[in-house]
N, C-alpha and C positions, 0 to 999 in steps of 0.2 A: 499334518500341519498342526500347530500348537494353537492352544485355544487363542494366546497374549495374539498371535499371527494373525487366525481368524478374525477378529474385532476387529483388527489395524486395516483389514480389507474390508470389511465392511461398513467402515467410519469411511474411508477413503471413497467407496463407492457413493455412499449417501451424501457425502459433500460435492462428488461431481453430480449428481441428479440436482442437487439442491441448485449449484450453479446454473446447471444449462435449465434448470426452471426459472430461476431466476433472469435469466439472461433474458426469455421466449416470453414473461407474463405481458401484460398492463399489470405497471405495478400503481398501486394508492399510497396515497401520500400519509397513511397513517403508520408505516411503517417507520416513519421519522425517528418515532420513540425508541421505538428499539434498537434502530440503527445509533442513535445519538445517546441514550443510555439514560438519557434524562439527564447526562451528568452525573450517575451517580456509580461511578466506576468499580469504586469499591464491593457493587454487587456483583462484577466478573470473578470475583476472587473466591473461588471454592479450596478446600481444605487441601486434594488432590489432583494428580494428574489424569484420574480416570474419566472424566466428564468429559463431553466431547465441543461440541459450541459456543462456547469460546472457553480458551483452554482459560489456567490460571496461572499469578503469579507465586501464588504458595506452593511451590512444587517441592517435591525429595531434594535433598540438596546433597549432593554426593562428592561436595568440593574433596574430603579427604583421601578419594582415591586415587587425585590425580595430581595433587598439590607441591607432592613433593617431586614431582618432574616438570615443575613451570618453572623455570628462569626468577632470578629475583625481577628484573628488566622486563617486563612483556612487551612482545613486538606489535603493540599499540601505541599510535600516536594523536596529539586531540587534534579534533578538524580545523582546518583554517586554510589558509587560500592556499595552501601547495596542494592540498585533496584536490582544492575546487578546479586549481590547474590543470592537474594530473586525468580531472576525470572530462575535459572539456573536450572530447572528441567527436569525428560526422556519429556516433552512434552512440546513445548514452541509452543502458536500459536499467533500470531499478525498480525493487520487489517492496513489499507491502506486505503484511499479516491482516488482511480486511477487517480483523473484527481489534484492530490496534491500534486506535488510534494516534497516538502516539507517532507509529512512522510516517503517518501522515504530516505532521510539525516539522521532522526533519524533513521529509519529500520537498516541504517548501522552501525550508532555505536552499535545496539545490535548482528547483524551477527560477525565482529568484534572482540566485545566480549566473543562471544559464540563458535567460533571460538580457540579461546585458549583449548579449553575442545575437544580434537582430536576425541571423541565420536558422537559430532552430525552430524549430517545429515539434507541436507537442502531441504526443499520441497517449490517451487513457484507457485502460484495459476496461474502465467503468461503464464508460460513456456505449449507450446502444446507436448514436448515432452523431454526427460532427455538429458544432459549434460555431459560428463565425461571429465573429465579436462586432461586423455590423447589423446585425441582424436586431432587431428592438427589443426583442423578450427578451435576449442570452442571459442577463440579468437573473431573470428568475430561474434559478437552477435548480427543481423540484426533480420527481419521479419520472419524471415525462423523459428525460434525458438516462435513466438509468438506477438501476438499483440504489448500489452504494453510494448516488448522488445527495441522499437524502440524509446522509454523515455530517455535520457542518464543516469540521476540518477536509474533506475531500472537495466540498462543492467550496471552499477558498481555495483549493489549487487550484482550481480550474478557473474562477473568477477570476485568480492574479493574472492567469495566461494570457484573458481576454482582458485585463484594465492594458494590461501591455499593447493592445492591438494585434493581439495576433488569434487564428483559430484554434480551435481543442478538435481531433479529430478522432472517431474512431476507430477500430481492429476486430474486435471481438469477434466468437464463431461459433456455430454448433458442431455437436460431435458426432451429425448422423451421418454424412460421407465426405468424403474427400472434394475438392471442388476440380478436379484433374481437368477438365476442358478446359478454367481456366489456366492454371498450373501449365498448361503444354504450350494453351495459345500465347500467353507471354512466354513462350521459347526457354522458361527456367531449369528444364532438365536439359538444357546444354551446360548449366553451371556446375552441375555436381556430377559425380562418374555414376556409372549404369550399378555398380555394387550399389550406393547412398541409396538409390530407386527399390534395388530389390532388399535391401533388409529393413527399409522403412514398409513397404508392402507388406511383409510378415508381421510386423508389428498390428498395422491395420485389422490382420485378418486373424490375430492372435483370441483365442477362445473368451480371456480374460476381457470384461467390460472395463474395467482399470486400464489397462492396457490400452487396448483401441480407443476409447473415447478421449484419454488424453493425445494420443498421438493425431488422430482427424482433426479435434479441436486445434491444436498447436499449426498444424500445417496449413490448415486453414484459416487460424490468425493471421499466420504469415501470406498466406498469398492478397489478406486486404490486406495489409501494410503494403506490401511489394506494391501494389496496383499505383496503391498513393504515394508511395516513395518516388513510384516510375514518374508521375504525371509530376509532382513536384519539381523532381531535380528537371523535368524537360523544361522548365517553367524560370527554376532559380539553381542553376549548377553547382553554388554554393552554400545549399544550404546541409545542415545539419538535424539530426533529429533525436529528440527524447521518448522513451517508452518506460511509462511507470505500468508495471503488470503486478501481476500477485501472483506469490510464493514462489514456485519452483519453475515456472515461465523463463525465469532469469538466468536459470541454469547453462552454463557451456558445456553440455555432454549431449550425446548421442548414443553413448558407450552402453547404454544401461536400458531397460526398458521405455525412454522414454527419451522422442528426440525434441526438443525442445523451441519454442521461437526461439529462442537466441543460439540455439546447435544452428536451427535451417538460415537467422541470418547471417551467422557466420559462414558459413558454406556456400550460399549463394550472392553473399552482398560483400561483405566487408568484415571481419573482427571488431566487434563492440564493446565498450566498456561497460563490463557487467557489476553492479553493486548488489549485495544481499545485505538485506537490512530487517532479515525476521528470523535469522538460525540466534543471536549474542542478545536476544530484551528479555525482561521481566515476566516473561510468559511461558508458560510452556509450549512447546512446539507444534503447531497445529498444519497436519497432512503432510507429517514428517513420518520421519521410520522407528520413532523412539516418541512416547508420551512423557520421558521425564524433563526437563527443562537443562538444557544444554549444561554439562558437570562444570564446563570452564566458567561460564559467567560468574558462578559466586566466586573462582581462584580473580577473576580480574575484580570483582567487586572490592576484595580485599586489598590487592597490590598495587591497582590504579592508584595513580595523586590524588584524583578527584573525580569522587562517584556521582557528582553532578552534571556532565557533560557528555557528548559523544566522541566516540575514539575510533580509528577506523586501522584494519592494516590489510596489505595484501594478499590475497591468497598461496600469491609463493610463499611469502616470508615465513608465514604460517606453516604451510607445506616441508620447508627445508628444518621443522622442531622436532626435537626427538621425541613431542607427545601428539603428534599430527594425529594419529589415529585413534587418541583418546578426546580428540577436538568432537567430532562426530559433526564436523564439518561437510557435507555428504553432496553440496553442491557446490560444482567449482565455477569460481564467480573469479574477477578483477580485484575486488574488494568486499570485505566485511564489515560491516559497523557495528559495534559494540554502542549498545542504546545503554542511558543509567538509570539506575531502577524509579520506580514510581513511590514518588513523597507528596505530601500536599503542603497547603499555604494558605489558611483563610478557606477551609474547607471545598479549594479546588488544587487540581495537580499542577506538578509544579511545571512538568511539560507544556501546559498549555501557554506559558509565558515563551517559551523559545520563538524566535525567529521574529519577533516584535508586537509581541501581543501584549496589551495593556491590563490593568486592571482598571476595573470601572465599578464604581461603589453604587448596589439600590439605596438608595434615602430610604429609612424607615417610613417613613411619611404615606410610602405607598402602599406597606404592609397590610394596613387596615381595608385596603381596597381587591384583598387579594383573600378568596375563598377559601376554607378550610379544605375545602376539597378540589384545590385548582392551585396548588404550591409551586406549579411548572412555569415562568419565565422565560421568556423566546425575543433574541434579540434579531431583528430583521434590518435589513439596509435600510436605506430611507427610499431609494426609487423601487423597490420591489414588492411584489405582490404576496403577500404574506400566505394566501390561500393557494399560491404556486408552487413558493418557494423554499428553499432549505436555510433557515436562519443561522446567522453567523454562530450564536451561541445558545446554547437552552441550560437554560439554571434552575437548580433544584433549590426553594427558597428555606431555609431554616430560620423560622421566626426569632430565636433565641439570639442568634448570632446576626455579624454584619456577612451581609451575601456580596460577591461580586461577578460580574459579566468579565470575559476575558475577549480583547475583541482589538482589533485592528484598527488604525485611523481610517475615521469617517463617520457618517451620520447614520443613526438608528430609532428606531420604531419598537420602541416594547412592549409586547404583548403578553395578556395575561389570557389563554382562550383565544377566544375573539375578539379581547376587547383590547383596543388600544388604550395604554398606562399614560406614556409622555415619550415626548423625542429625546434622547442623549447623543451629542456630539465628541467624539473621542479624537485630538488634538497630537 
């Protein structure tokens, strides 16, 4: 085995410990920082591809080896409501790069969207346990709900689900065994043939920690989803449902080491519309099969009309090109989203503005009130408990320049610390 191989399994190993640690802690709320970045994004960006948490956008760019077999035409088109159409089905599942924020911005305008359609049902790979948007606290979306809760951009998806009235439910699982009692007792090995049983068991019981731990995990997502799928539709026959997962979760194969929630909800529920929205961004690929940053993005960087927007196409269309295998497309998904790369504006990115996020000026005024050693700005709801919760925005303040909050309509509570600054209302 090759050293490059070696590392690729041992990254891949310590990201699944890292998760299912992550999954199992009481987490503290002082992770916020990290998770939130402070806003200061630009410190993701390492020189190369060899770093492992979180990867970077300055990768090798190896557009020239494959440039001259793209089409002048890429079979990319920009989003707008025939996507939104196309993807409105009973099963909608979409991936996330966790330490990206970014697809989190676009995640919302499809909750949002799908959102209109009072049938779905939203399920978060994040969340350690469900949501009900009567509930008085739901508001405060701190650690208490889940790791990656503590993201800002993540704990607004999950707010928009519940301003809608509806709940956020969990999935998630550990990867110590199978849950087969329940698996049987909901009768789901009549759905699939006695082969799907015996080659998923192999996998289980396969030497590789890689190997088995995603496959328990995976099968064990799915039998909580299943549980709550069942008890729903007995409840509302027409309803619908969304699942935002991470990374390779989204995948439609079976075929390969690794059977997937969306292999097992294919096979036992229904074919779902799968969207991959972390192989085509500005980052290198992170618990993929390759550390250099996907060859095609900088050929569409170049060809696309306009490298500020997203663009999506289908996994056939793609499939049927004579450079399919230069794509390094490696999960087959419904759809692929081509993210556009990360630029700023007034020393924040420009992504943060998609799907109706405002900007919002600090008044110098407040500068002077603000500690040379306390430069951090945290913008809070106005009903929320700030020692709870995950603030909509946290801004890294640079005295020199004018700062801005990027932030949603409605009322907020600025905090420097502990101490509250002044309320701003965003209109």
């Amino acid at each position: 085995m090759s050293t490059i191989v070696k590392m690729r399994y041992k990254i891949q190993i310590l990201f699944v410990v890292i998760s299912v640690y992550s999954f199992s802690q009481d987490y503290t709320f002082e992770d916020i920082n990290k998770l939130a970045f402070e806003q200061k994004y630009r410190e993701l960006l390492v020189v190369n591809c060899d770093t492992t948490m979180p990867m970077t956008a300055y990768c090798k760019s190896l557009k020239d080896d494959i440039s001259s077999n793209i089409p002048k035409k890429a079979p990319f088109n920009p989003i707008d409501e025939l996507f939104f159409n196309e993807i409105s089905k009973d099963i909608v599942i979409i991936n996330e790069h966790h330490l990206f924020p970014q697809n989190r911005v676009f995640n919302h305008s499809i909750i949002r969207h799908l959102l209109a359609d009072t049938n779905y049902y939203f399920f978060f790979e994040a969340l350690t346990r469900d949501i009900y948007w009567k509930d008085k606290d739901t508001t405060n979306l701190g650690s208490y709900y889940g790791y990656y809760i503590q993201e800002p951009q993540m704990a607004e998806n999950i707010r928009l689900v519940l301003q809608n009235k509806k709940n956020t439910y969990s999935y998630d699982a550990s990867d110590k065994a199978v849950d087969w009692n329940t698996y049987y007792a909901l009768g789901l090995e009549k759905k699939v043939s006695k082969q799907y049983i015996e080659k998923f068991e192999k996998l289980i019981n396969s030497p590789s920690y890689y190997t088995k731990s995603l496959n328990i995990r995976d099968m064990n997502q799915f039998i909580n989803f299943y549980i709550k799928y069942h008890n729903i539709k007995k409840k509302s026959p027409k309803a619908k449902f969304v699942i935002l997962c991470g990374h390779g979760h989204v995948a439609e194969t079976g075929n390969r080491d690794w059977v997937t929630l969306a292999y097992h909800i294919k096979k036992h529920i229904s074919d779902p519309i799968t969207i991959d929205i972390t192989n085509l961004i500005d980052v290198c690929p992170h618990f993929k099969y390759s550390y250099e940053r996907n060859k095609y993005y900088d050929v569409l960087l170049s060809s696309l009309p306009n490298d500020k927007i997203f663009y999506y196409a289908s996994y056939d269309s793609l499939r049927k090109t004579e450079y399919y295998k230069k794509l390094a497309l490696i999960d087959p998904t419904n759809y692929k989203i081509w993210s556009p790369p990360v630029s700023y504006e007034n020393n924040r990115e420009t992504w943060l503005q998609y799907d109706g996020k405002r900007k919002v000026l600090v008044e110098k005024g407040y500068y002077a009130r603000i500690k040379n050693n306390s430069l951090v700005l945290k913008a809070y709801y106005k009903n929320e408990n700030p020692k709870k919760s995950t603030p909509a925005d946290v801004l890294y303040i640079d005295k020199k320049s004018s700062n801005y909050f990027m932030l949603y309509k409605g009322e907020y509570d600025i905090y420097c610390g502990n101490k509250l600054l002044y309320t701003a209302t965003v209109e």
